[in-house]
C-alpha angles and dihedrals in degrees: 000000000000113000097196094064074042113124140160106263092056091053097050089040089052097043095046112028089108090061086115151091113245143159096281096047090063100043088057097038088049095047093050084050102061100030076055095046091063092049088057092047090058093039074056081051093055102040083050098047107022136250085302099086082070126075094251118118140186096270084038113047107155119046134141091354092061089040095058090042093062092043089054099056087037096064095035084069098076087082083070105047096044089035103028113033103020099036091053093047093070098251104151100187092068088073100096088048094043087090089041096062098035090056084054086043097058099033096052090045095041084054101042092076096065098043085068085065098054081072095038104107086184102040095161091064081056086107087055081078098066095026092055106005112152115223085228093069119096092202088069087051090059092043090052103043090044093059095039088051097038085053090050099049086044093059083034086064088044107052105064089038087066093079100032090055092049090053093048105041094070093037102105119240091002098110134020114266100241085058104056102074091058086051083046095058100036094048089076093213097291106184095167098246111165088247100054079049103048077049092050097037090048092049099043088061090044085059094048090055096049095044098065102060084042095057093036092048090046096066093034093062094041088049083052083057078075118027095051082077122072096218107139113267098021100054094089126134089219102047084111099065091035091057094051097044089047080050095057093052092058098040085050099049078050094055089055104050085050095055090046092054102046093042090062105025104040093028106242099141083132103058098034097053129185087262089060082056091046092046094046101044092053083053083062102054085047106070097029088067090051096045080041085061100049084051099059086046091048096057098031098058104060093032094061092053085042089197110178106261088045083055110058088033094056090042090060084047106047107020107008138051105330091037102107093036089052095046091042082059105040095039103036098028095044128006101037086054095044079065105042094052087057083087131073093218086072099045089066114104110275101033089055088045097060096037083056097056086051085061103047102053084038087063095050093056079041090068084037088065105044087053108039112036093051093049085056090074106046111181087249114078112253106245128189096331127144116275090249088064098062101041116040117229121165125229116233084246089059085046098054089039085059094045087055097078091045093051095047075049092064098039084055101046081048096049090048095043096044100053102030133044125270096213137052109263101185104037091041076055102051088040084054090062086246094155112190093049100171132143112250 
């Protein structure tokens, strides 16, 4: 794209052309509406019945629920690390995924809330947690760090809406009608007058301070769900970093699919370049290598001790019931695509795409495996149980109950994306050189 034919109104007409419903946007919300509709029917099954219709027992207690809990905080850290990290540090060229990555943000936190339900026998005590909750509990941490980080993603999101609403409200034939009211309001008036954007902008950068010991903190404390125990293989002093590194491969991998999706669907080949796809994807190896690293560290160190429990955990992982599953993960999710992303072939826009995908179903069965294997080898010997208590298999209402919370994150990620820009129109704009930016 030349930058120098480049005006205003292309750039809002670009930027904001898929602001519609259309044909395709029914098909896929209804779609999503009724797939979600029969995950609600089998969560009724389960509030109904009880938490026996699912696969969880009494030695294993948390299975696909938890899984899915941990998957879900993983992947709503990548608003920190475009935003965050990269957007602090100064890296111009994240501004077009910012958005990208906020809008995943928000989605994945809103949605692990009720995910916790899911496993809730007793939904109805939830508001026990925040009536009597202890601060020794560090179920009342996570509570607390998954709503403080869900709120500042969610005004993250905002913020930089504010302009880009009051440009596009007034702009005839931009956006539908109906919709223009809600820009109107939500837009807060924004003139831009130096001094609404010294506030924006200010508070724009507070947020992204404060964003990085909240996400930080969000997937250290749920990592400390788990390491407080001493079962074998979660009583680990580095299950925090573990957890957050784990968490940037699979918001990353989001992120890319994202990208991928937007650029075609919605035709932004001009703004998502095949840069964006390079950059990212050496974000990815990144921290792969890193969260490669605190894998090997995770396995070597107990099983250089070898003490019993390690053992048999360890066993299950790398030899017994969960082995091909483990090696599937580590070597097809990780390291295979560590390889693959050395090169800049695979970095191109759909390789990276697929391989992204990989990963990020590789990085739910990851969780899978850190909650599962470690609850089949309890410390008390297992006496005269059914077989199902002893080895963990889910029901297909416990599935579709799982599968619940993933669909309501992609109604909300539509529903954002589809009313709203992806990009940044302002700030994509003001990067541009368009100087007399003002809405008409």
């Amino acid at each position: 794209m030349d930058d120098r034919n480049l005006t205003f109104d292309k750039i809002s007409n670009d930027l904001a052309h898929h602001i519609r419903i259309n044909k395709g946007f029914l098909i896929w919300m209804g779609f999503l509406t009724v797939a979600l509709l029969v995950c609600l029917y089998a969560y009724i099954i389960q509030l109904r019945s009880g938490l026996g219709v699912a696969g969880i027992r009494d030695y294993v207690s948390w299975g696909l629920y938890i899984s899915n809990f941990v998957f879900f905080v993983a992947a709503s850290l990548v608003g920190m690390l475009i935003s965050g990290v990269l957007g602090l540090i100064g890296m111009k060229w994240v501004t077009p995924l910012t958005r990208f990555a906020e809008t995943i943000a928000v989605a994945f936190a809103a949605v692990a809330g009720l995910v916790i339900v899911s496993d809730m026998g007793r939904p109805d005590r939830l508001a026990y947690v925040f009536l009597y909750g202890r601060f020794q509990s560090p179920i009342l941490w996570d509570v607390t760090v998954v709503t403080t980080y869900f709120t500042l993603s969610l005004l993250l999101l905002f913020l930089p809406l504010i302009p880009d609403m009051a440009l596009l409200y007034k702009k005839e034939k931009v956006i539908p009608a109906w919709l223009k009211p809600v820009y109107r309001i939500l837009s807060l008036n924004w003139s831009n007058q130096p001094a609404q954007n010294k506030i924006i902008h200010r508070s724009i950068r507070i947020l992204l301070i404060l964003l990085i010991p909240a996400a930080l903190s969000i997937h250290t404390v749920t990592s400390w769900l788990f390491a407080f125990t001493s079962r074998a293989g979660w009583d680990s002093s580095i299950f925090g970093p573990y957890f957050v590194t784990g968490a940037f491969v699979a918001g990353s991998a989001a992120v890319i699919i994202a990208m991928y999706f937007y650029r075609n669907n919605y035709k932004l080949r001009d703004y998502i370049t095949d840069l964006h796809f390079n950059n990212m994807g050496k974000v990815l190896v990144l921290v792969s290598l890193v969260y490669l690293y605190f894998n090997i560290n995770e396995f070597l160190v107990p099983g250089y001790k070898l003490k019993r429990g390690d053992a048999i955990h360890l066993y299950e992982l790398l030899a017994g019931h969960h082995a091909f599953l483990f090696w599937t993960i580590q070597l097809g999710g990780l390291v295979i695509p560590c390889l693959l992303m050395l090169f800049r072939r695979f970095r191109r826009p759909l390789p990276l795409t697929l391989i992204s995908v990989v990963v990020l179903i590789a990085a739910w069965f990851k969780r899978y495996i850190i909650v599962v294997p470690t609850q089949e080898h309890p410390f008390l010997p297992i006496q005269h149980v059914p077989h199902n208590f002893i080895h963990y298999s889910p029901t297909l209402t416990e599935s579709l109950i799982t599968i619940g919370p993933m669909i309501l994150v992609l109604m909300i990620i539509t529903l954002i994306s589809k009313f709203f820009p992806v990009i940044p129109l302002y700030e994509t704009a003001v990067e541009k050189g368009i100087e007399n930016i003002h809405p008409d």
